[in-house]
C-alpha positions as CSV (number, residue, x, y, z in Angstrom):
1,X,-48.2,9.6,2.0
2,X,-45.8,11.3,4.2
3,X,-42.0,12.0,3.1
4,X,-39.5,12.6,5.8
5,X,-37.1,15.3,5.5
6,X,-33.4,13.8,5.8
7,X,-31.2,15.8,8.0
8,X,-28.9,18.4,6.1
9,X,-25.7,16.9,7.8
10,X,-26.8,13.3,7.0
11,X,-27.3,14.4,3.4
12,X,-23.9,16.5,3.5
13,X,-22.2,13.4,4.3
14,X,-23.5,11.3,1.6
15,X,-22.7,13.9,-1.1
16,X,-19.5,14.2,-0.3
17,X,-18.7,10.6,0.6
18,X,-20.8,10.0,-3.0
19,X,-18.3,12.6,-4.6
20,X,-14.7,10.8,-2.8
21,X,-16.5,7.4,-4.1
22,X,-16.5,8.7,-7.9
23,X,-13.5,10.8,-7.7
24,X,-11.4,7.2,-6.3
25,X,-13.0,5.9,-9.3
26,X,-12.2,8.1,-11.9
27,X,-8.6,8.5,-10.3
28,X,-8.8,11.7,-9.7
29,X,-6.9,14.0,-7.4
30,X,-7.9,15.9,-4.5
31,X,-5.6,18.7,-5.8
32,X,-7.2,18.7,-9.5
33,X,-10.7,18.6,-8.2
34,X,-10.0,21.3,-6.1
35,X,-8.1,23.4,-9.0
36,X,-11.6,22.5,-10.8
37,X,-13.7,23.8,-8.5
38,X,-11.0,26.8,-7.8
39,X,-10.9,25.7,-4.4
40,X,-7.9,24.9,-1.7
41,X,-7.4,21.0,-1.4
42,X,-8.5,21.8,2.9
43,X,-11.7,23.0,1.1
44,X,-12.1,20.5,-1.0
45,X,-11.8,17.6,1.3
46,X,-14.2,19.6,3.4
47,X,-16.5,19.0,0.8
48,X,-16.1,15.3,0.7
49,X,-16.1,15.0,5.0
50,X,-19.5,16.5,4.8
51,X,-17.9,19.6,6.3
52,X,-19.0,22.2,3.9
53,X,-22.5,22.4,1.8
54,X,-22.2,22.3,-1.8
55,X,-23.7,24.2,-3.9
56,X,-25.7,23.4,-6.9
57,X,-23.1,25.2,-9.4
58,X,-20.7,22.6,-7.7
59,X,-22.1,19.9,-7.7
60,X,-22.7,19.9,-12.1
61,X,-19.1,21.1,-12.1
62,X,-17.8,17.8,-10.3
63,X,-20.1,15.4,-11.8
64,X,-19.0,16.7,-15.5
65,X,-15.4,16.5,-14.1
66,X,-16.1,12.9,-12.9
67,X,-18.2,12.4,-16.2
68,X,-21.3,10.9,-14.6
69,X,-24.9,12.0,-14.0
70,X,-25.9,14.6,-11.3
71,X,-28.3,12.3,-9.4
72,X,-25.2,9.5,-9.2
73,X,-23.5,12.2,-6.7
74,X,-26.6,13.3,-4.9
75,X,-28.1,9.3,-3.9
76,X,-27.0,7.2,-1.9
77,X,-29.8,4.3,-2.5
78,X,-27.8,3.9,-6.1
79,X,-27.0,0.9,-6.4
80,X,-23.8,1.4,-8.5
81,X,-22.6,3.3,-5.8
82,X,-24.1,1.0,-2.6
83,X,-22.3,-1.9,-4.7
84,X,-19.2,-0.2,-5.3
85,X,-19.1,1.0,-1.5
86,X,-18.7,-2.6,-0.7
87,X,-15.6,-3.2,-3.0
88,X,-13.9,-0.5,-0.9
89,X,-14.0,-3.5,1.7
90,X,-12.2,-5.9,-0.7
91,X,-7.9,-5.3,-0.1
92,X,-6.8,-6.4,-3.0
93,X,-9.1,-3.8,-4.5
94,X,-7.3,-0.8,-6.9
95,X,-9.7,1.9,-5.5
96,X,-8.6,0.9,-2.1
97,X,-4.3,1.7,-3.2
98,X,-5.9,4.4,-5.0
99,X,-7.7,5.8,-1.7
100,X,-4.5,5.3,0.4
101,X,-2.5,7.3,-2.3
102,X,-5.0,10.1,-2.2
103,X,-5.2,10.4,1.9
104,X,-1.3,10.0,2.0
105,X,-1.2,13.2,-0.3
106,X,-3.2,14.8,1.8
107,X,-1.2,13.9,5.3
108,X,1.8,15.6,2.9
109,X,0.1,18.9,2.6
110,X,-1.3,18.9,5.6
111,X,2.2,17.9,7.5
112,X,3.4,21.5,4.8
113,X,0.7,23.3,6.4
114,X,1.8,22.8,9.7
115,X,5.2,23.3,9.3
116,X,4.8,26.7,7.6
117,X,2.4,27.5,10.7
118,X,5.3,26.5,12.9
119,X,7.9,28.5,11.5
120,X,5.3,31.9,11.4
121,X,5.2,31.7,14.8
């Protein structure tokens, strides 16, 4: 039988929406992941837009920081995650406050970022 090859950005984006889903769930922070991974928080959350590739060595790193298996980040036919996906939907969920909180960090650093830009200039 033939197997289709999925394409790299496709499978980029699941990853990292995959690793945003877990990290939501284990209420962690885009900052601590990316101190874990001894990455900025703008490289970071290119990992989880499906920006950057992520390397094997990564990818064990963040599922042992998320404490769940490899293949949980790397499928997106799961259904753990497919279900969970759909609870994002719910608004009375906690992940969903908990997914606000994390993008309103990162309008804070970003809105930094610019101002220090600004004032270089």
């Amino acid at each position: 039988m033939h197997q289709t090859v999925p394409d790299p950005n496709s499978l980029q984006k699941e990853i990292g929406g995959n690793i945003e889903y877990f990290r939501l769930l284990r209420r962690k922070t885009i900052k601590e992941m990316a101190s874990v991974l001894n990455l900025s928080i703008s490289g970071y959350r290119n990992i989880e837009r499906g920006f950057t590739e992520v390397g094997i060595t990564k990818i064990f790193k963040i599922a042992k920081t998320l404490n769940i298996e490899v293949s949980q980040l790397l499928y997106s036919n799961n259904p753990t995650i497919t279900n969970a996906h759909k609870s994002i939907d719910n608004p009375n969920s906690e992940m969903v406050e908990s997914y606000i909180q994390s993008h309103k960090q990162e309008i804070i650093f970003l809105r930094k970022q610019v101002e220090i830009l600004t004032m270089q200039k």
